[in-house]
N, C-alpha and C positions, 0 to 999 in steps of 0.2 A: 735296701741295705740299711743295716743300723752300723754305725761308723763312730767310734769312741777314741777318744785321745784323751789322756792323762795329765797332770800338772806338771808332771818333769818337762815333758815334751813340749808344753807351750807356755813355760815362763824360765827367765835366767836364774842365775845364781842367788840375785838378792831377792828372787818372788815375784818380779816385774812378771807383766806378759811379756811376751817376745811376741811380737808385730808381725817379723818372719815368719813365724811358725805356724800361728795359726795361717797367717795367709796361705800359706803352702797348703796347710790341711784343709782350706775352704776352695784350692786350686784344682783340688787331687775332688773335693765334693762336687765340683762343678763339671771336670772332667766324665766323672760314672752319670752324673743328668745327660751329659750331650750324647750318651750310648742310648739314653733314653729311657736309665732307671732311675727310681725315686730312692732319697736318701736321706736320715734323722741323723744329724749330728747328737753326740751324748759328748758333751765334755765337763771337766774338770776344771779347777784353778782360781775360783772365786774366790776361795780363805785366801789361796797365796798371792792374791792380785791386788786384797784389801790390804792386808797385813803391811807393805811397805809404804801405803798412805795415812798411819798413823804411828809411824814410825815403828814399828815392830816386825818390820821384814829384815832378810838374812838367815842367820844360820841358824840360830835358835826359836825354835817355831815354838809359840804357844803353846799349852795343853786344856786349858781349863774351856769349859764349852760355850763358855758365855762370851770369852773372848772373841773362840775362834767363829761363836752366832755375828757377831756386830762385824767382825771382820767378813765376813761373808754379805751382810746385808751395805757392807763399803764396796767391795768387791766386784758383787755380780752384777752389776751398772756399769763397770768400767770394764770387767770382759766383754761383756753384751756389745759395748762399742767398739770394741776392736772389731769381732766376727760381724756386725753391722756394716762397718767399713768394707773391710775385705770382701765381704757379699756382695756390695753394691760397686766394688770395682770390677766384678765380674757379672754385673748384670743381675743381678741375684737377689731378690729380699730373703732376709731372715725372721722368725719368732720364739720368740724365747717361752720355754716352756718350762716351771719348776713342779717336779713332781716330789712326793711320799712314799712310805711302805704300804700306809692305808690306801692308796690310791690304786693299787694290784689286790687288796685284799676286803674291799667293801666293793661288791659287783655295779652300784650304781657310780663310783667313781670310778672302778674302773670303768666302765662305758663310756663317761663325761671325759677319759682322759682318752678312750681310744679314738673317740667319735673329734674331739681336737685336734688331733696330731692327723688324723683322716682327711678332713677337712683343709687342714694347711697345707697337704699334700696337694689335695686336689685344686688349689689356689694357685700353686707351682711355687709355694713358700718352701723355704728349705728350716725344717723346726730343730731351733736349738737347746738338746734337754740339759739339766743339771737337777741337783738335789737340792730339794729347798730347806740348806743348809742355815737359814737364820732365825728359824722356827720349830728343827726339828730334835726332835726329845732324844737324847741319847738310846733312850731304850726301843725307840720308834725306829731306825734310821736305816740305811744301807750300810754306811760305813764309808762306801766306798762306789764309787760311779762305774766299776766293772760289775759288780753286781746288776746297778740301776739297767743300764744297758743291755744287761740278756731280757731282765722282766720284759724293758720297751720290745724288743726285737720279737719276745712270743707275745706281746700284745697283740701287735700287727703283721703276727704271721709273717715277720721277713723272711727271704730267701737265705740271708747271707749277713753275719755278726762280725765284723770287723773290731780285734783290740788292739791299738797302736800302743806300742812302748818305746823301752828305749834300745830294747835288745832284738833281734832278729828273730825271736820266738823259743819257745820252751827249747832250752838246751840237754844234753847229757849230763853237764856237769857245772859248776861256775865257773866262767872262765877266768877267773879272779884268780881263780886256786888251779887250774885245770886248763895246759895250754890246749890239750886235743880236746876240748867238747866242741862238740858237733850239734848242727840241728836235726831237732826231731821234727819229721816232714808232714806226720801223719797221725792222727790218735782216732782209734775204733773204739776201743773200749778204755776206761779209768781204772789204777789200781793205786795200792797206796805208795807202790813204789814208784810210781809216777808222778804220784803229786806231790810226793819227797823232792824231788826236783825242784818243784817249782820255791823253795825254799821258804824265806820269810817274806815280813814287810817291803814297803817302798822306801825311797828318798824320804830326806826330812822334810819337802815341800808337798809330798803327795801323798795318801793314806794306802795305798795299793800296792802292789808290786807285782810279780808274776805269779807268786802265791794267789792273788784276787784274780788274776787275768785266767789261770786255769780253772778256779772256781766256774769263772761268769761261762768260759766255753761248757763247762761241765753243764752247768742250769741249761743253758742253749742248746745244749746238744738232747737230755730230755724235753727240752721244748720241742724237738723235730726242728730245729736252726742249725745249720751248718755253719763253722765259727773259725776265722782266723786269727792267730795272736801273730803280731808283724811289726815290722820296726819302722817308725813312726817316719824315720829320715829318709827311707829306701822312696826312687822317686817313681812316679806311678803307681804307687803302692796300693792304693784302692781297686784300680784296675784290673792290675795284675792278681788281685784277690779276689777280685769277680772272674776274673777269666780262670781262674785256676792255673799261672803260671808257678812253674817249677820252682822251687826255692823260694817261694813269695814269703813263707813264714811258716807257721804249724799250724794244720789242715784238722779241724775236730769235727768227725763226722758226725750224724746226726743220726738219735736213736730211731728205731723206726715207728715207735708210736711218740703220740705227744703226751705228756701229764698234763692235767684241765687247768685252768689258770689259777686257781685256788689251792689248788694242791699245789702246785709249784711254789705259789706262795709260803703258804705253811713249811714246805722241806726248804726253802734255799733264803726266803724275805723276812720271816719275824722268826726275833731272837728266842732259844728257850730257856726260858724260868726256872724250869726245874727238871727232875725226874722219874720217871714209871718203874720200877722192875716189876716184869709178870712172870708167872711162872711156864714152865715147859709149853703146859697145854693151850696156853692165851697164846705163847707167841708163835706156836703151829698152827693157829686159828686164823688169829691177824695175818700168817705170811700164807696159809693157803687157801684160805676161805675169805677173805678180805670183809670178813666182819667187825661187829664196834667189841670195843674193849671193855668187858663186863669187872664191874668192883671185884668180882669172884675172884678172878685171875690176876689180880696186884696183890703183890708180896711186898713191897717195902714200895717207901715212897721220898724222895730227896728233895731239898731244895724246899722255899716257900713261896706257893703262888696261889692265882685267883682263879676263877671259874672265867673263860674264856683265853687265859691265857696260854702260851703254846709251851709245850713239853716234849721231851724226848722218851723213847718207849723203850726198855734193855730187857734183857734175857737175865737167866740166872747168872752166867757167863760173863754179865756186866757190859757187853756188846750191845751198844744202841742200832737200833734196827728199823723203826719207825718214829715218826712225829706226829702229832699232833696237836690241835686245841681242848682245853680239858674241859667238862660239863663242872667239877667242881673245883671249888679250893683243896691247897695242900692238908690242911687243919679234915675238914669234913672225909676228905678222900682215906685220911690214913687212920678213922676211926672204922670206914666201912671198906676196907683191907681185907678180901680173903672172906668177902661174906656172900650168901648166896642172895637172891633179890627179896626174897620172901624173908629173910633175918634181918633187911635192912629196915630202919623206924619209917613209919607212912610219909608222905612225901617225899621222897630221899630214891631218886635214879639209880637204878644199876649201872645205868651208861656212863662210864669214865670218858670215855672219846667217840664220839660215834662216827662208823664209817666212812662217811662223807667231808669228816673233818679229819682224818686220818692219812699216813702217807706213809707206803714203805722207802726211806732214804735209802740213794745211792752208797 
């Protein structure tokens, strides 16, 4: 089980941790070991743990990312010891693991990072992730640790993705606005009327909300992960999400093929730069023949980026439909636009994207 809690959930009002909180969610980690499963904590709360050690906790959180880096690098030393604590009241060591986007999308770290968390598994360590939020480049980043958390969980092939919040799981409606919303118990497939629900942003102390908490099951669930989004408070809560009890929270089933880890990457981990439109014939190519995307078939080209960086792919229709990594820059792509490979000048690639770096999004 990969098992995630959010900043709301384990610090107060001013940004503190709350001692209780994680205890209980290192209580509810301990509890799913003595069933005799293995479990990666992924949490949250480093910015908000720093942030009131140098006086800048409370209601007005930061924005600028220099800030919110130092406050992270204050931070994840003083969470670390709280869930240190709490582990070791229950018998338990902890290891603190910060991961990256590159770390899913360069295959030799991913391995260094699956083959670590493997390892401390097999140690009977219980590993504690987060985002290594004091180094990491805005344009590099998750964003947001519901993300980080599906990656880990189709790293190591878990059974079962757990996202704890602060709400009982994907509702009908807000119940802010809406005394009857109800839980939704069970998601087969995604649609945009669904993810309309999940609304916006988080609290001002957390970057997530249930908008991110549906993404992460979304990623998970093309990982072949089975995903619950559940309220952080409800007790037994882990359990009861391994057991599949009733009402435990919102049940996201799992597709039945997995997308290969690279490609998962590409559609759901790095951000895109710009944009492709191709025409008719490319994007009946790309979606049935799952070939590379040749210069010939781009019509127009948006946005300015570099040869390796990722892109989104649209139809005439303006409908993005794939992603990818692109073989050249904005500049060079939109002079060989619409040309066949034989009109393009010698050294100079047909291949806009190629297959393997390609991915048709959900």
């Amino acid at each position: 089980m990969v098992a995630k809690i959010g900043t709301s959930s384990i610090t107060d009002d001013h940004g503190d941790v709350d001692v209780a909180a994680v205890s209980k969610f290192c209580a509810e980690i301990a509890a799913v070991r003595s069933a005799g499963h293995r479990v990666v904590a992924v949490t949250s709360g480093a910015i908000a743990a720093g942030l009131p050690a140098v006086g800048l906790g409370g209601a007005q959180r930061p924005t600028d990312a220099v800030t919110l880096q130092a406050a992270s690098a204050i931070g994840q030393s003083r969470l670390m010891r709280v869930y240190d604590d709490a582990f070791a009241g229950l018998g338990l060591v902890s290891g603190q693991l910060l991961l990256a986007p590159l770390d899913f999308g360069i295959r030799q770290q991913y391995l260094h990072a699956r083959g670590t968390l493997l390892r401390l598994l097999d140690l009977g360590v219980v590993p504690v992730v987060n985002e290594n939020d004091a180094i990491a480049d805005d344009e590099i980043r998750f964003g947001d640790n519901d993300r980080l958390s599906a990656l880990v969980a189709h790293l190591l092939r878990a059974d079962l993705l757990v996202l704890l919040t602060d709400a009982a799981g994907l509702l009908t409606a807000d119940p802010r606005l809406d005394t009857s919303a109800s839980l939704i118990e069970e998601v087969v497939e995604f649609d945009a009327e669904l993810e309309a629900l999940a609304g916006g942003t988080g609290t001002v102390r957390g970057s997530g909300g249930m908008a991110s908490k549906v993404q992460a099951a979304k990623i998970a669930s093309w990982a072949g992960v089975k995903a619950v989004i559940a309220s952080a408070g409800r007790d037994r809560v882990l359990v009861d999400a391994l057991d599949g009890a009733p009402g435990v929270g919102t049940v996201v089933q799992p597709r039945s093929t997995r997308m290969p880890a690279r490609k998962l990457w590409i559609a759901f981990a790095v951000k895109a730069s710009g944009r492709i439109v191709v025409d008719d014939g490319a994007r009946r190519a790309l979606l049935d023949r799952g070939v590379s995307l040749l210069a010939a078939g781009v019509r127009s080209v948006e946005g300015r980026f570099t040869a390796q960086d990722a892109v989104e792919i649209a139809g005439l229709d303006g409908a993005t439909f794939a992603k990818g990594i692109v073989r050249a820059g904005s500049n060079d792509l939109t002079a060989a636009a619409g040309r066949q490979s034989a009109d393009l000048p010698e050294g100079v690639s047909s291949v806009v994207v190629h297959r393997d770096d390609l991915v048709v999004v959900p």
